[in-house]
DRENBA-508519 format. One line per field, with one value per atom (N, C-alpha, C): residue number from 1; atom name; y, x, z. Coordinates in pm, 1 decimal, m for minus. Example, Ala and Ser with C-alpha at 12.3 -4.5 7.8 and 13.67 -1.06 7.14 Angstrom:
DRENBA-508519
k <- [1  1  1  2  2  2]
a <- [N  CA  C  N  CA  C]
c2 <- [m569.0  m450.0  m330.0  m225.0  m106.0  3.0]
c1 <- [1319.0  1230.0  1320.0  1285.0  1367.0  1290.0]
c3 <- [780.0  780.0  780.0  708.0  714.0  787.0]
END
This chain:
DRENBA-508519
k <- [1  1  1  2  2  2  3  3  3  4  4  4  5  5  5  6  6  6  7  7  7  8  8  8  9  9  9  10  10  10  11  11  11  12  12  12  13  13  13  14  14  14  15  15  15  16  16  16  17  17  17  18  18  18  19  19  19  20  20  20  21  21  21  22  22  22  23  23  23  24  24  24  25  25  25  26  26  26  27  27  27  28  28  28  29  29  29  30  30  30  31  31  31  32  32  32  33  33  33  34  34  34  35  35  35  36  36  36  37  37  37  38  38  38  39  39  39  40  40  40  41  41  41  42  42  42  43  43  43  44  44  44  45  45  45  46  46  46  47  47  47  48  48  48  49  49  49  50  50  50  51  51  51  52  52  52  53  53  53  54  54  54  55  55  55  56  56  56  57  57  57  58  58  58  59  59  59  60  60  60  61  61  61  62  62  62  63  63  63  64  64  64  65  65  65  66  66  66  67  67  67  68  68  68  69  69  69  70  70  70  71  71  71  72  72  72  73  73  73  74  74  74  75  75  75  76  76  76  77  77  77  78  78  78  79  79  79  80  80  80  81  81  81  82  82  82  83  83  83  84  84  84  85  85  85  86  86  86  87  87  87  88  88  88  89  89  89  90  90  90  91  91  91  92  92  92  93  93  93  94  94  94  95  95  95  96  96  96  97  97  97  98  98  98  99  99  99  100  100  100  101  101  101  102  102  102  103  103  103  104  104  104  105  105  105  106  106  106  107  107  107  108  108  108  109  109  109  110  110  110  111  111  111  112  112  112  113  113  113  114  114  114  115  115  115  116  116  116  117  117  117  118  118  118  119  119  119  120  120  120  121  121  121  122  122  122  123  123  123  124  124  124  125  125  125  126  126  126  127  127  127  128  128  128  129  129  129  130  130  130  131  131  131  132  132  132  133  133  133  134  134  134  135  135  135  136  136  136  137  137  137  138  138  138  139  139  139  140  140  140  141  141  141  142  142  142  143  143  143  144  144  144  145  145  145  146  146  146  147  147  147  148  148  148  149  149  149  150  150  150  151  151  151]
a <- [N  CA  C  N  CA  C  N  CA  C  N  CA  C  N  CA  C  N  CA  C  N  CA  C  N  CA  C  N  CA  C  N  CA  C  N  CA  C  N  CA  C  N  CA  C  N  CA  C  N  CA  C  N  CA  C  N  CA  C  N  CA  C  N  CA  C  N  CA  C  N  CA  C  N  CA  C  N  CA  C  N  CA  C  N  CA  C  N  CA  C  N  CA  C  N  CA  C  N  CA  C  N  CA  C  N  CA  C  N  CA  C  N  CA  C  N  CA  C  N  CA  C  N  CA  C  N  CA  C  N  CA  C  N  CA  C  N  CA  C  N  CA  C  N  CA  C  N  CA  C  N  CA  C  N  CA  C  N  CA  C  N  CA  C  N  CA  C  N  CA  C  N  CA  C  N  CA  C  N  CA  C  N  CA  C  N  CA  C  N  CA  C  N  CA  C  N  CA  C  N  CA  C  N  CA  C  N  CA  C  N  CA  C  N  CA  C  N  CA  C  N  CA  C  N  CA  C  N  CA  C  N  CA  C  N  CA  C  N  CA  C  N  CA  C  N  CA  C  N  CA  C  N  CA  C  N  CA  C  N  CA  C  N  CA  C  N  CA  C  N  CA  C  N  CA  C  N  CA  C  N  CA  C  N  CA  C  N  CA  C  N  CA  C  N  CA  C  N  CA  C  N  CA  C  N  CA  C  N  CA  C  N  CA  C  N  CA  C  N  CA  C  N  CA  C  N  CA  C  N  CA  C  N  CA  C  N  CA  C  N  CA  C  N  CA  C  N  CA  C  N  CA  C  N  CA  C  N  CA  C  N  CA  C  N  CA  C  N  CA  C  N  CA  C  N  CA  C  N  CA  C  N  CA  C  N  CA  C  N  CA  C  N  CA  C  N  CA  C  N  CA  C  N  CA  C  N  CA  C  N  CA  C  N  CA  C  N  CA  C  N  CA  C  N  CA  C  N  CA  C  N  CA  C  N  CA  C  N  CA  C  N  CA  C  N  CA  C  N  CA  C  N  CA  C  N  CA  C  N  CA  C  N  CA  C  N  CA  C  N  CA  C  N  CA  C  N  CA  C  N  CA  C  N  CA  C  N  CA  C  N  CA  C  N  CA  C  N  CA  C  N  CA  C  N  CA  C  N  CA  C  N  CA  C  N  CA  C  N  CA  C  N  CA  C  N  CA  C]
c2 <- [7797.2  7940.1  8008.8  8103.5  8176.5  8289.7  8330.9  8502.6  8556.2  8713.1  8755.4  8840.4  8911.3  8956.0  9033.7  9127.5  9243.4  9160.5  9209.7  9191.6  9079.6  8964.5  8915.1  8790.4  8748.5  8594.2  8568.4  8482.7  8372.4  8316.4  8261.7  8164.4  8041.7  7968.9  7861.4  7728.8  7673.2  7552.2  7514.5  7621.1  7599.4  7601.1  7642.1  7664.4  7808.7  7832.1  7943.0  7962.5  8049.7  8044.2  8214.0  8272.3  8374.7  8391.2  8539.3  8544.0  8645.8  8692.4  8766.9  8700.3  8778.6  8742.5  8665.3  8702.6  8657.5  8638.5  8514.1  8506.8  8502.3  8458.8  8477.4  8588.2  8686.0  8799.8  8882.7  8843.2  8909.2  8861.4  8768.7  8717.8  8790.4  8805.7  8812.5  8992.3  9043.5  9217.9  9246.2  9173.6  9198.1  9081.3  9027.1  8943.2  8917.6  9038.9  9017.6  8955.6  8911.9  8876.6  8734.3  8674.6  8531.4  8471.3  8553.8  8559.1  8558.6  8682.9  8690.8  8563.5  8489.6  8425.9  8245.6  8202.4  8133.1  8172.1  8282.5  8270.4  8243.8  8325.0  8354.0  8200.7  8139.8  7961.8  7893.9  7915.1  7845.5  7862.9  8012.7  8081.0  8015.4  8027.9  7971.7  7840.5  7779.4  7592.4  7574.4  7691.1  7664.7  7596.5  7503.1  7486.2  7582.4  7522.5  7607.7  7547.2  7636.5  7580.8  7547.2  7430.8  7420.8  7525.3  7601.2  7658.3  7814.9  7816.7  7932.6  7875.1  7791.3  7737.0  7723.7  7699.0  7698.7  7837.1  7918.6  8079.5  8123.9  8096.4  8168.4  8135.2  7964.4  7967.8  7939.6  7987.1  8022.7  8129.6  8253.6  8401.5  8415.0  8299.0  8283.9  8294.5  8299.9  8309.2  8529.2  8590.0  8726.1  8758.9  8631.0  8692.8  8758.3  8727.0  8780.2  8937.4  8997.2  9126.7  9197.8  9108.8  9179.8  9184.2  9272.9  9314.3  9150.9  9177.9  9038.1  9041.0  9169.8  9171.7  9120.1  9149.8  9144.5  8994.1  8893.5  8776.3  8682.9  8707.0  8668.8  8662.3  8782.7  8771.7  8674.0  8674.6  8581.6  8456.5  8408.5  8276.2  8277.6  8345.9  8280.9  8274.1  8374.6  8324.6  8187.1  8182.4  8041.7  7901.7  7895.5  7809.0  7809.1  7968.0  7924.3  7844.9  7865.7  7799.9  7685.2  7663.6  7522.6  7409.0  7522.9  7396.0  7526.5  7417.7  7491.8  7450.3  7328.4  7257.3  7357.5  7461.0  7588.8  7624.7  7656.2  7719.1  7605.2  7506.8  7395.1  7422.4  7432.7  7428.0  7595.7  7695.8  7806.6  7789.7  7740.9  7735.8  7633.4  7499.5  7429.5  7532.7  7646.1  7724.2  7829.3  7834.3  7932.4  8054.2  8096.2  8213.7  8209.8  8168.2  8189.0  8148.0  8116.5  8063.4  8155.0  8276.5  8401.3  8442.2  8387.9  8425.6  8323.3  8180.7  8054.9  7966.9  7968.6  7858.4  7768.5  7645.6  7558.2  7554.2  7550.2  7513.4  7391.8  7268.5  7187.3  7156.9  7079.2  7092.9  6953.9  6981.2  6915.3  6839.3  6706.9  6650.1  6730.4  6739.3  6832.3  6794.6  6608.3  6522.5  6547.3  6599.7  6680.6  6781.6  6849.0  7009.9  7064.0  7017.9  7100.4  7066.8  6956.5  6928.3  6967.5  7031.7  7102.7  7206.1  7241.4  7375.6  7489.4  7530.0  7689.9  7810.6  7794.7  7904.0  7933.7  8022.5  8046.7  7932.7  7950.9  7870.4  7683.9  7681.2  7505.0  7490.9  7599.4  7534.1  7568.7  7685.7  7741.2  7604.8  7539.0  7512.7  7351.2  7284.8  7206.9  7175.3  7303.3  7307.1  7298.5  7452.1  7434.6  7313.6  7199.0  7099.2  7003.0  7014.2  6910.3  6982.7  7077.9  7135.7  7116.7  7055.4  7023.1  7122.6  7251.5  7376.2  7434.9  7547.8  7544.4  7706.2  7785.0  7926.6  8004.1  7849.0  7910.6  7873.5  7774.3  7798.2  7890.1  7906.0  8010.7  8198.1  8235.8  8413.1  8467.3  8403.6  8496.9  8451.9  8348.2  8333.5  8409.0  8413.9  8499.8  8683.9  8688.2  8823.5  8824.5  8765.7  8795.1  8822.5  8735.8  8735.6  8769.6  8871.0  8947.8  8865.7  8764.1  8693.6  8689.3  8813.6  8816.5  8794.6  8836.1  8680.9  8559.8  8507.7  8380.5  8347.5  8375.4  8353.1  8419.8  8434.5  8478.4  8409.9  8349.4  8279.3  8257.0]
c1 <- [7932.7  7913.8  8048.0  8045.9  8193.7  8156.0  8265.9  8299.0  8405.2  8383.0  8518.6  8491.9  8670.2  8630.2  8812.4  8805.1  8900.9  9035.8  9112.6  9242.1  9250.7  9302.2  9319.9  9267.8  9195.8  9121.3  9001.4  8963.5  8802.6  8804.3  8680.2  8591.8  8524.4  8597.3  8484.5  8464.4  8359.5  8326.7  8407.1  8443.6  8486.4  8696.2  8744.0  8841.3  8875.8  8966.4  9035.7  9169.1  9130.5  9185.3  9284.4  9408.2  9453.8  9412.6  9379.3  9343.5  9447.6  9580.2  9630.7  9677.4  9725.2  9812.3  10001.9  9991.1  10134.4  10156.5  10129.6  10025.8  10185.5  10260.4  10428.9  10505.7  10425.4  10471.9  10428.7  10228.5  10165.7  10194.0  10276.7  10260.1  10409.3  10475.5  10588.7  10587.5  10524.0  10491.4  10451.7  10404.6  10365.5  10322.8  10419.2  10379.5  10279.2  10217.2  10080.4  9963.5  9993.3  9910.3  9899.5  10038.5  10072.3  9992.5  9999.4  9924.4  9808.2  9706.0  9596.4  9505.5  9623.8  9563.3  9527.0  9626.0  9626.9  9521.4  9513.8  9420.1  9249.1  9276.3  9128.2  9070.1  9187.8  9146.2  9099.6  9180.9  9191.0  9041.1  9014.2  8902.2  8768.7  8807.6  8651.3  8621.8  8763.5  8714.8  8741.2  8845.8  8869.0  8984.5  8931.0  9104.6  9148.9  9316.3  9391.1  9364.1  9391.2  9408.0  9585.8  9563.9  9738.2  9854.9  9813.7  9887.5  9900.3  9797.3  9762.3  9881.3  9893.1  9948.9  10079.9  10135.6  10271.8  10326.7  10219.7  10283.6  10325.8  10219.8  10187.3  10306.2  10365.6  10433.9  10604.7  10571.3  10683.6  10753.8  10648.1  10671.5  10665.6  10653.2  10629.8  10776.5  10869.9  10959.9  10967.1  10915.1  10897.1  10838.7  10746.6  10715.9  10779.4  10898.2  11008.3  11061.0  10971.3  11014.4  10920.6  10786.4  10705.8  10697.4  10626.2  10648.9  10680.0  10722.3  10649.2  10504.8  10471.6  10307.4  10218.4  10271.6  10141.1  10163.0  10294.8  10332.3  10270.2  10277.3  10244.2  10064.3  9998.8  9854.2  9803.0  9906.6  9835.3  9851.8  9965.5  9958.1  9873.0  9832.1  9747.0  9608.2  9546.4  9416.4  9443.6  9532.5  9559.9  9534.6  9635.7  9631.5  9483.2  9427.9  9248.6  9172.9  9183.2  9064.8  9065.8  8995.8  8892.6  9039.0  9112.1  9264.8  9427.6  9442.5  9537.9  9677.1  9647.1  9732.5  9818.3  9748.5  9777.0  9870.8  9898.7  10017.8  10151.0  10134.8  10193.1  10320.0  10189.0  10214.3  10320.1  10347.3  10346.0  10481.5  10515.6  10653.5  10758.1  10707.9  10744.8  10804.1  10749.5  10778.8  10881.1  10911.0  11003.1  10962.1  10793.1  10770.1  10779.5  10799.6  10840.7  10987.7  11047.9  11194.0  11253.7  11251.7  11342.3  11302.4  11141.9  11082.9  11109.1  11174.9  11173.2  11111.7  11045.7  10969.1  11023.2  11033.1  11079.5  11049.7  11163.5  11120.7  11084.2  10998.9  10948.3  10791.3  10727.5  10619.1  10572.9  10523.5  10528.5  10363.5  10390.2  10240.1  10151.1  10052.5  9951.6  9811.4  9813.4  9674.5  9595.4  9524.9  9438.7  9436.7  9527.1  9512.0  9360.9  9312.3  9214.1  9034.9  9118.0  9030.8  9053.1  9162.0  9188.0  9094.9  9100.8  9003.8  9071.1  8992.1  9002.6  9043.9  9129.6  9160.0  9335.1  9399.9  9538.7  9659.7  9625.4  9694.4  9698.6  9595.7  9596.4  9620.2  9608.4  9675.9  9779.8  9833.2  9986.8  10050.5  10022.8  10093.7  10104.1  9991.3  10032.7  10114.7  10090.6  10173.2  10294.8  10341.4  10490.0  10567.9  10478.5  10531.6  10550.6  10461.8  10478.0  10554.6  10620.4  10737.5  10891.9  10857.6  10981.0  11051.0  10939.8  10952.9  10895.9  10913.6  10835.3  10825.0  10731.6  10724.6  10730.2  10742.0  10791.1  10960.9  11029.6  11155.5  11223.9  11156.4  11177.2  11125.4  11165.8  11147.9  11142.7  11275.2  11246.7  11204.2  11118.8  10991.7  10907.5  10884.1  10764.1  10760.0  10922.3  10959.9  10943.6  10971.5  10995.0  10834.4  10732.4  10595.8  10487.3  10541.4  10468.4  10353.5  10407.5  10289.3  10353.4  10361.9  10356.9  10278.7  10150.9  10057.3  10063.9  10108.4  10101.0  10163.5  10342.3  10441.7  10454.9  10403.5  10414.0  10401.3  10489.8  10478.7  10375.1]
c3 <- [9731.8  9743.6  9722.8  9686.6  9619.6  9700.2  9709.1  9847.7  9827.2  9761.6  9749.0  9874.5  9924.1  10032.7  9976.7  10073.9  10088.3  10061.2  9975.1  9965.2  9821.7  9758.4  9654.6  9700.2  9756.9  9798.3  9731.4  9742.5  9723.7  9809.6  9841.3  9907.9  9809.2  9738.8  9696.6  9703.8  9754.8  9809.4  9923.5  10033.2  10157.1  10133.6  10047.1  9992.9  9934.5  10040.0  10023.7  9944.4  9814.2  9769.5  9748.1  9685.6  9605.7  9450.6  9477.9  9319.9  9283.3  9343.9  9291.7  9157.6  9061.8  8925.4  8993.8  9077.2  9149.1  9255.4  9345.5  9447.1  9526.7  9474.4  9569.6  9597.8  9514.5  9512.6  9602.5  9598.1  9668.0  9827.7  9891.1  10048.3  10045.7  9959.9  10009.0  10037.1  9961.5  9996.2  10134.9  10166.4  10337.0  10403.6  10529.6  10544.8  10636.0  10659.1  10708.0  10688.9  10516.2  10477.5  10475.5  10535.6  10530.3  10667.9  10775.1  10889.5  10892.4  10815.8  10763.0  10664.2  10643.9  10528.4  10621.8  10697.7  10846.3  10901.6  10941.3  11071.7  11002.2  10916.8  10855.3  10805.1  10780.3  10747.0  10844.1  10953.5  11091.4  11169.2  11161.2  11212.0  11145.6  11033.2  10927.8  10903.6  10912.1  10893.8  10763.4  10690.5  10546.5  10547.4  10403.4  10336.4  10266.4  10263.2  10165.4  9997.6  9913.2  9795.0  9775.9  9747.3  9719.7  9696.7  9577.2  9520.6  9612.2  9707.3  9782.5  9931.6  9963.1  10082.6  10051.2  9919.7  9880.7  9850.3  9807.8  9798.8  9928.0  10002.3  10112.9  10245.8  10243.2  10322.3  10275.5  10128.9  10077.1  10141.6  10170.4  10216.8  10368.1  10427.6  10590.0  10669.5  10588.1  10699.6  10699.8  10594.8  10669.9  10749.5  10854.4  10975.6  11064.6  11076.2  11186.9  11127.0  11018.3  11035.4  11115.8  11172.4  11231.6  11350.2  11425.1  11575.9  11648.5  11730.3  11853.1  11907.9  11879.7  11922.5  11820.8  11705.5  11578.9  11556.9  11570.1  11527.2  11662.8  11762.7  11911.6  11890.9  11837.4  11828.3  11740.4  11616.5  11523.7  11551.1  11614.9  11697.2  11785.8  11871.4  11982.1  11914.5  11787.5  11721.6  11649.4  11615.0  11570.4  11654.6  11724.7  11838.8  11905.7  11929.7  12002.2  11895.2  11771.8  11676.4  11671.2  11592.5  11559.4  11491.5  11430.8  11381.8  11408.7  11534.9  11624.4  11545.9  11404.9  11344.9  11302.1  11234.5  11159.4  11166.9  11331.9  11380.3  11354.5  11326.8  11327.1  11180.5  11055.5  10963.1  10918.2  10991.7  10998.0  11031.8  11157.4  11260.7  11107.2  11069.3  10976.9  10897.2  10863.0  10702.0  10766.8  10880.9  10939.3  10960.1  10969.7  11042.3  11167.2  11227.6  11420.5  11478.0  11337.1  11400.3  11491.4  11458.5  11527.5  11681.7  11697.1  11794.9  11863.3  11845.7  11944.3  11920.8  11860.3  11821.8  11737.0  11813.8  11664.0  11519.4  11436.0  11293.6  11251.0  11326.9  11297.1  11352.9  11248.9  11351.9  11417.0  11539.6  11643.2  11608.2  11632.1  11647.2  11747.3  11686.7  11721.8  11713.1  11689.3  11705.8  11858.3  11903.0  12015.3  12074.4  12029.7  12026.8  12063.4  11967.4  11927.8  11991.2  12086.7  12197.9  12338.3  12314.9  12488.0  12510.5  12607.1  12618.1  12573.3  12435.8  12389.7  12484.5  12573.7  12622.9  12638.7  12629.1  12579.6  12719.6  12863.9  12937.3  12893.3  12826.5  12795.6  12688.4  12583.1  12444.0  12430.1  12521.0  12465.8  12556.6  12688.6  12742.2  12668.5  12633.4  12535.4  12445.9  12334.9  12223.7  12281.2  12402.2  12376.5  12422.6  12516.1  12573.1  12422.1  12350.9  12207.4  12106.1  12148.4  12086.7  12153.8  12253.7  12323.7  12435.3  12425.5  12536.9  12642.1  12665.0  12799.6  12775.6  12789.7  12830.0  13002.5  13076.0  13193.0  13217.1  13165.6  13108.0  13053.2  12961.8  12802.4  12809.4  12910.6  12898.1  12783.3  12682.1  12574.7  12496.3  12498.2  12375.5  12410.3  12567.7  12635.6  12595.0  12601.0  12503.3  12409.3  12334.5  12191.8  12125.6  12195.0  12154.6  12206.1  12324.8  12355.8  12475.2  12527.2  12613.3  12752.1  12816.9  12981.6  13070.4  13000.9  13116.8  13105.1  13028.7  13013.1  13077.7  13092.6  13130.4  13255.7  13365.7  13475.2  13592.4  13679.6  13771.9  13867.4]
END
């Protein structure tokens, strides 16, 4: 089944793909769309198309021009879904470096069997990142997660 949908994407045969004419050009114009393009995979159970995943986290380290709120939300839809790997593959490309998050990514084989709710997967991940958000204030700053991080 093929699905076009708002902005320069497809849907076909469970593969998400860019249809811009300059698909490095197009993630790197806003990197909202590098976020958008993650979550919406993560959310749906899609793959990337190669050439869509190499544009895309080509342009991933302009996450850090964006709020700590808007970069903080798209991680935690990440991390809740069905492939919490996502976020994995994201931190690797240097969109969360600025915010604390390591630039490597951390094994992340059962993630995605913890319970879907933000205290057990954030607290996972950041332990398989080598951190802690009750250590770490200013990751908790930087990304906008004060409940999380609250004694």
């Amino acid at each position: 089944m093929d699905v076009a949908f708002e902005g320069a994407h497809m849907i076909w045969d469970g593969v998400l793909c860019c249809t811009a004419d300059d698909p490095e050009a197009y993630y790197a114009a806003d990197a909202r769309r590098v976020l958008e393009l993650f979550v919406l995979a993560a959310e749906q159970g899609l793959e990337l198309k190669a050439d869509t995943l190499l544009a895309a986290a080509g342009a991933a380290p302009g996450v850090r021009s964006l709020s700590g709120r808007a970069a903080g939300a798209a991680a935690q839809r990440l991390l809740l879904s069905g492939a919490p790997e996502a976020l994995g593959v994201l931190c690797a490309a240097g969109a969360y470096a600025s915010f604390g998050l390591p630039q490597r990514a951390p094994c992340l084989h059962g993630l995605a069997e913890a319970p879907a709710v933000p205290m057990a997967r954030w607290w996972l991940y950041l332990r398989r990142c080598g951190t802690s958000a009750v250590r770490d204030a200013s990751l908790c700053a930087a990304l906008n997660w004060t409940p999380l991080c609250r004694s």
